[in-house]
Each structure stands twice: as C-alpha cells, then as structure tokens.
N, C-alpha and C positions, 0 to 999 in steps of 0.2 A: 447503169446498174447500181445500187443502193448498199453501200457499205453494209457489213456483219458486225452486230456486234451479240459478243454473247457476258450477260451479266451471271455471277456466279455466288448466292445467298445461301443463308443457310436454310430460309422456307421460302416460297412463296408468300409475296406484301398481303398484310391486312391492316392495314393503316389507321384502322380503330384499336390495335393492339397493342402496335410500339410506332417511336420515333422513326427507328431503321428502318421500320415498312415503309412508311411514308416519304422515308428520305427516298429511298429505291425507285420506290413507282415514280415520284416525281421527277427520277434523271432518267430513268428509261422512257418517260412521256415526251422529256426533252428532247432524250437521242432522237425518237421517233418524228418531231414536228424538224431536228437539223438533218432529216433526211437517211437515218438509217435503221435500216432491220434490225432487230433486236429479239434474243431470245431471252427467257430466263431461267437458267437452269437453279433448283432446288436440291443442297448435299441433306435434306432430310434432318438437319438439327434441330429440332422441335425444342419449343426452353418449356412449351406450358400444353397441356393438351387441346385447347382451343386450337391450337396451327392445325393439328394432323384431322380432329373434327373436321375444321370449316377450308379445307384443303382444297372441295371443289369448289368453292365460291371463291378462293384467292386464285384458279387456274380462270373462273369466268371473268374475273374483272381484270387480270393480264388482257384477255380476248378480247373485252370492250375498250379497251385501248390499243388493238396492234400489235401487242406482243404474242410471241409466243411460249409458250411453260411448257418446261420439261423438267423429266425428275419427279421424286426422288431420286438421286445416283450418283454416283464418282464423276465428275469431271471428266479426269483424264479418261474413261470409260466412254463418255460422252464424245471428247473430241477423238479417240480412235475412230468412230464409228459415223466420224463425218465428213461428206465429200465437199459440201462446202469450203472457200477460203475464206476463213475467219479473220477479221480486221484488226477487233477491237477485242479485249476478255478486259472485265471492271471486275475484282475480286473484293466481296464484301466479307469476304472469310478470311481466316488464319487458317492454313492446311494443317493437319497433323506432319507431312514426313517432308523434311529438310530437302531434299531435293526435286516439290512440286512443281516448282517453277519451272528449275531444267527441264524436266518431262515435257510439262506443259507447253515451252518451248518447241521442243522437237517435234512433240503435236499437231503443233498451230504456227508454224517457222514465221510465218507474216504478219502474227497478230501481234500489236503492242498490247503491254498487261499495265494496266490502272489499279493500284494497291488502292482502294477506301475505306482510311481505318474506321469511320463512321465516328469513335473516337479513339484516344488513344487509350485504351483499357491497361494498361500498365497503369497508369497514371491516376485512376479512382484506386487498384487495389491497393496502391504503394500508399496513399494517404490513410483506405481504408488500415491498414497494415501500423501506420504508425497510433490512427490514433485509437484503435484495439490491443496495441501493443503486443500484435503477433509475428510472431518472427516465420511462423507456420505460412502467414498470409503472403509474408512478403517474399518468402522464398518462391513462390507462387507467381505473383509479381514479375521478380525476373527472370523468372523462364519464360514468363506471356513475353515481357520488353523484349526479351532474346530472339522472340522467334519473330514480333512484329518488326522491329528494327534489320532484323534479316530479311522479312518480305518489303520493305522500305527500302533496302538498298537492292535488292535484285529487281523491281519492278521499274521501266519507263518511268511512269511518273506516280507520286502518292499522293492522295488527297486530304487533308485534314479539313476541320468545322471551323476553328477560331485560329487567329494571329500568334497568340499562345502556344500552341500545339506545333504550327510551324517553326518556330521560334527555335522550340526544346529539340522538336527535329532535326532542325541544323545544327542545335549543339551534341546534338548524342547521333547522327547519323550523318554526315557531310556528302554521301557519296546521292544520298536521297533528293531526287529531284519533286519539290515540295509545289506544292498547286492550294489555295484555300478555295475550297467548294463548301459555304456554308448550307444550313437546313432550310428547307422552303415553308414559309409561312403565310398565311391566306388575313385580309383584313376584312373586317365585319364591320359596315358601316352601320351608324344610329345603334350605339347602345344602349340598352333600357337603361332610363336615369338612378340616380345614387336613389333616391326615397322609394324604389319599387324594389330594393335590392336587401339582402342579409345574410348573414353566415359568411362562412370562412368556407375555402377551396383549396386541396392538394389534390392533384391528378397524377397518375403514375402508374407504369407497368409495377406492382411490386414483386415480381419475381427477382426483379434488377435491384440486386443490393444494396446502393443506396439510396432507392427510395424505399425501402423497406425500411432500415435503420433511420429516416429522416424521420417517418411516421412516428415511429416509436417515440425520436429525441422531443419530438415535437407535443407527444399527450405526455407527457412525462416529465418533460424540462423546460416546458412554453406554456402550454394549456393550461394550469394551473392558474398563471400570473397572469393570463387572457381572460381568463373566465370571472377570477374575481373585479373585473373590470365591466365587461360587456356579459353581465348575467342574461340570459336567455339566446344566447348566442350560441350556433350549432360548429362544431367541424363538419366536414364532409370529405370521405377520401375516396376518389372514383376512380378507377382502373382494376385490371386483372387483380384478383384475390389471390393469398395466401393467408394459413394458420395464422400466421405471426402475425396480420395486418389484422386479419377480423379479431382476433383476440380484445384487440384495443375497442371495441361497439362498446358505447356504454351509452343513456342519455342524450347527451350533448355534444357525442363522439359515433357518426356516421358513417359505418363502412357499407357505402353504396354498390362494389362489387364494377364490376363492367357496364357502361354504357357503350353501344355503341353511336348513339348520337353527342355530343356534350355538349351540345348548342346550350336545351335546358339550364343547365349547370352551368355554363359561363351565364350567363342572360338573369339568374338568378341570385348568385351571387356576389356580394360585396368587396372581400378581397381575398383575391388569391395567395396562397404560402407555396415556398417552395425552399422548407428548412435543412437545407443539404448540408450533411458533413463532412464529406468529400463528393466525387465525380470528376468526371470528365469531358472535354469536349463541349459542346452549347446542349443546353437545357432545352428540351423542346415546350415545356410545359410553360416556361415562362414567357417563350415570343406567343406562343398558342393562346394564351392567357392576353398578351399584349396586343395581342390581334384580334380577339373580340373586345376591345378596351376595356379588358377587368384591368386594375391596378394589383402590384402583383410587390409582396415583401417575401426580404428574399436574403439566403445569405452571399458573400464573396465568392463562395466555392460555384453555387445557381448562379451568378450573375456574369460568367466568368463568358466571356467570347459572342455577349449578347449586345455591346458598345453602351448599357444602362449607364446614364449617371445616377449616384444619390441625389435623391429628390427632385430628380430629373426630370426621369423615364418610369422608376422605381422606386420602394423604399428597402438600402441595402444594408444592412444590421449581424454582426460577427458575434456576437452572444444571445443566449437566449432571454436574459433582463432587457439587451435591446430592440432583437424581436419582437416582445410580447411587447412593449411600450410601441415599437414602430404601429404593429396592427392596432392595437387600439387609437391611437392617434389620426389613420387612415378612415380606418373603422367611422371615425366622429366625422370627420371633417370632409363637408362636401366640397369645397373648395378645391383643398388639395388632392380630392378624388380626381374632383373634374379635370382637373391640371393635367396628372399623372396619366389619365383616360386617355388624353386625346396625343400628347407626345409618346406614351408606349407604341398608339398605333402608328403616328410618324415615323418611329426607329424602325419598326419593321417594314414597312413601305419600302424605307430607304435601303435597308442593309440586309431583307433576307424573302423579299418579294420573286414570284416565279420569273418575273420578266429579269431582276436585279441577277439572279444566282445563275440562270439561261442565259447569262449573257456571259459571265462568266466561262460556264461551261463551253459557250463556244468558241472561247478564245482558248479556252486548255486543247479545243481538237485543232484549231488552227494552228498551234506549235506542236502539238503531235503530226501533223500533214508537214508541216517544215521541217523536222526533225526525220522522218522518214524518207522527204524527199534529197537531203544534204545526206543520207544515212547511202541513198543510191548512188548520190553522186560520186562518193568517195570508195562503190567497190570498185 
C-alpha cells in the first residue's frame, strides 16, 4: 500500500501564474513517480482573481497527473474528517494560530510535517523595509520571521530554495532541521539565434512586491540610460497585471499583461532583466530565462541562490549606471550573447533540473523513513 501524503497550499498550482505553482506541482509529480498518494488540499488564499476564475482548470490538471484536490477549507477541518493514515503533510502555508501544528498533530499523530518556506518571506520584507525606510514594514517583517521561525522549529524538517537561506536558518533557528530543495527548471534546446532576436524581457507575478517595485526602479532609474543607447528598443513586462505595473505602458515600455505561453517571449527576445531590489529565495524568472538560453542581467539581490557567476552564466550589475551599461553591452555583442546562452543553460542542467532536485527530494524521504524508523526503535 502507497504512502499518504497530503500537501497543503494556499490555492490549487497554475504554474503559468507564479513560481510557487510550479514549484508545488512539480514535488507532488515527484512524490507521485517515488511512489506515493498525494492529495492537495487548498486553504482558499487567492492573492489575484485569476486563482478562484481558473480554479476548475487548476483541480483538472492536479487530475491529469494523479493527485487529488480538495478545498477550498481548514486543514485541520479536513484531517478531522479522515479515515485515512496520513504519512506525510508538506505545509506550503504559514497558519494563522500558533498552535496549528499541535492540533495538526493530534489529527494526524503518524504523519511527519514538511515546513516549505518556498522562500523565506521575512527576508524580502526586512530589505524591502530598509530600503523604503519603513519602520511600518518592518514591524511586519518580524512578526512574518516570528511565526515562520516558529513553524521552522516545530516542523520534522524545513525546506529552503538556496544555501543562503539555510545558512541564515541555522543562525536564527538551530532547533530547524534544514533540507535545500531548490525550484525545478526545464531546458529548451536550439535557441533562436542573437540576429532573429530584440527587446528587453522582465517576467513577473506583479502582485508580488518586489517585482512590482523592480518594474518601476527599472523605467524610472535604468530605461532612460538604456534607451538613449539602444534607440528603437522595446521593454516588455509579461506577467499578472496590476495598476501600478500598467501605469508604466508608454511607447517603448510594454505592459503585455499575462501570457499563458512565454515560449513566444523568451524565443523573441534578446535580453532578459531581472532589476530586483530586494527578494528572496532563488528567482524563478531568471533560471526560466536561463533555460530557454535568453541571457539574463541581473542584480545581487536576482542572482542570489542561482550558483550565476558575473560574466559567466549572467551579467550581475548592483546599480542602475551598471545595469543599463551591462544590457547594452549584452544588447551588442553577439559573442558574449552566445557565451552566456549556452553556460545559463549548463547551470541549470546542473543545479536545478527535475532529475537533479528528484533526487534530492528522495534522499530527504530516505531520512525521513530513518528518522521514523530510529523514532520506533526507541519507544
């Protein structure tokens, strides 16, 4: 009989919406190929109205791969009300009330809980926090750290994206037993050449804060020194819309709105941006980017848990005078296109392929099964 596991999000995955979708589906695809049942349960946190829209098409394609969806509901509502023995609970959520986990516990008395912060969200607001200079924000901040750093130490084991994140985990939570499960990223062999290509590319949920403010920093404090360079050159910013994002359409500043394909748009153009000024956790837009071999400039903050060297993998740039110099320079030069094309796709091959991060993951269930089984030996 085939373990339980039940994964617990805040909607149902549509993985042309955000990063987290994709992350999700792709570990419950895994669970399901290492052999176990898997449900998904939805606590109903819609962040944009697209989720609760297209709700029944994120419950058919759970179905096309073997899971099953449930929810909208409570959790612990859910596991009252099941006779099943649940194995496994992966918690992609922060609970509202301090003592979910106990509950959840006595619930599910056999199942181990899998904290994955997806990232650690203290950690974008505290930067956003400093470099807004709100004190509003930050108090914000640590009451998110408060209560993830609490689900961090009461869970089995926690999952972070980058080495980084582990790192900070062991400094600020010791009791945290830390697992790195990075993002899964697909490689797109034969990319259309540098001379069939043009324009500039930022992809982004912008509901999600910092790529909203990235947009902005980027027509505002980059574009400018870009454009008087590369006259005839477009932006394009593709992802979920907001006011604040479309405000920015002008000319030679494209607010495209949602694709669900972005094949088009990588395949089209030239170099990707990805002008962050804070975040957290690895970027998906830029291994995505690196995986259809678009070259991809980028700051410190984007670059952070992706293994990119400067002038590597990427072009990595911490002001917006180097920015705008990095993309035009990219921009010209097919050489260093071609260079940065084909080692982006290498890096992700190497460090965040389904086969590379599955493998991973099945060594996290193989110490969860040893830790279970020493956990019997010792009642």
């Amino acid at each position: 009989m085939s373990k339980q596991a039940l994964i617990i999000a805040h909607t149902h995955p549509l993985p042309d919406l955000d990063g987290a979708s994709l992350r999700s589906l792709r570990l419950m695809q895994m669970l399901r190929e290492l052999g176990w049942t898997v449900t998904c349960l939805s606590v109903g946190r819609a962040f944009h109205p697209a989720y609760d829209a297209r709700s029944d098409e994120a419950r058919a394609l759970l179905a096309d791969h073997g899971i099953e969806a449930v929810g909208p509901m409570s959790p612990l509502d859910y596991l009252a009300a099941q006779d099943a023995d649940i194995d496994l609970i992966l918690l992609a959520v922060v609970p509202g009330q301090a003592d979910f986990v106990v509950q959840m516990r006595r619930a599910a008395p056999n199942a181990a809980v899998i904290f994955d912060t997806i990232e650690l969200t203290f950690v974008s607001m505290m930067r956003a926090a400093r470099l807004r200079r709100s004190e509003q924000l930050a108090q914000q901040a640590r009451s998110v750290q408060a209560s993830q750093l609490a689900l961090a130490a009461s869970a089995d084991f926690t999952l972070v994206v980058t080495e980084e994140e582990a790192a900070l985990l062991a400094q600020l939570c010791p009791a945290a037993r830390v697992h790195v499960i990075s993002n899964i990223h697909a490689i797109h062999p034969d990319p259309a050449p540098f001379a069939s290509r043009r324009d500039l590319l930022f992809v982004g949920n912008y509901v999600h804060m910092p790529n909203r403010d990235a947009a902005q920093h980027f027509v505002a404090d980059i574009w400018p020194q870009v454009r008087a360079q590369l006259p005839g050159a477009l932006v394009r910013f593709v992802g979920l819309p907001v006011p604040a994002v479309a405000a920015l359409a002008a000319p030679d500043v494209i607010v495209a709105g949602h694709a669900p394909d972005l094949t088009p748009f990588y395949a089209a153009s030239r170099v990707a941006i990805a002008p962050l000024r804070f975040g957290a956790g690895v970027k998906g837009k830029v291994l995505e980017a690196m995986g259809y071999g678009l070259p991809v400039v980028m700051t410190p903050i984007a670059a952070e848990g992706t293994h990119a060297v400067h002038d590597e993998h990427a072009l990595i740039a911490g002001t917006p005078a180097a920015f705008a110099d990095a993309v035009v320079a990219l921009y010209q030069d097919e050489a260093r296109w071609q260079r940065l094309s084909q080692a982006g796709q290498w890096l992700v091959e190497a460090h965040f392929s389904y086969t590379a991060v599955k493998a991973r993951l099945a060594a996290l269930l193989a110490d969860l099964a040893e830790g279970t089984k020493q956990y019997e030996a010792d009642r």
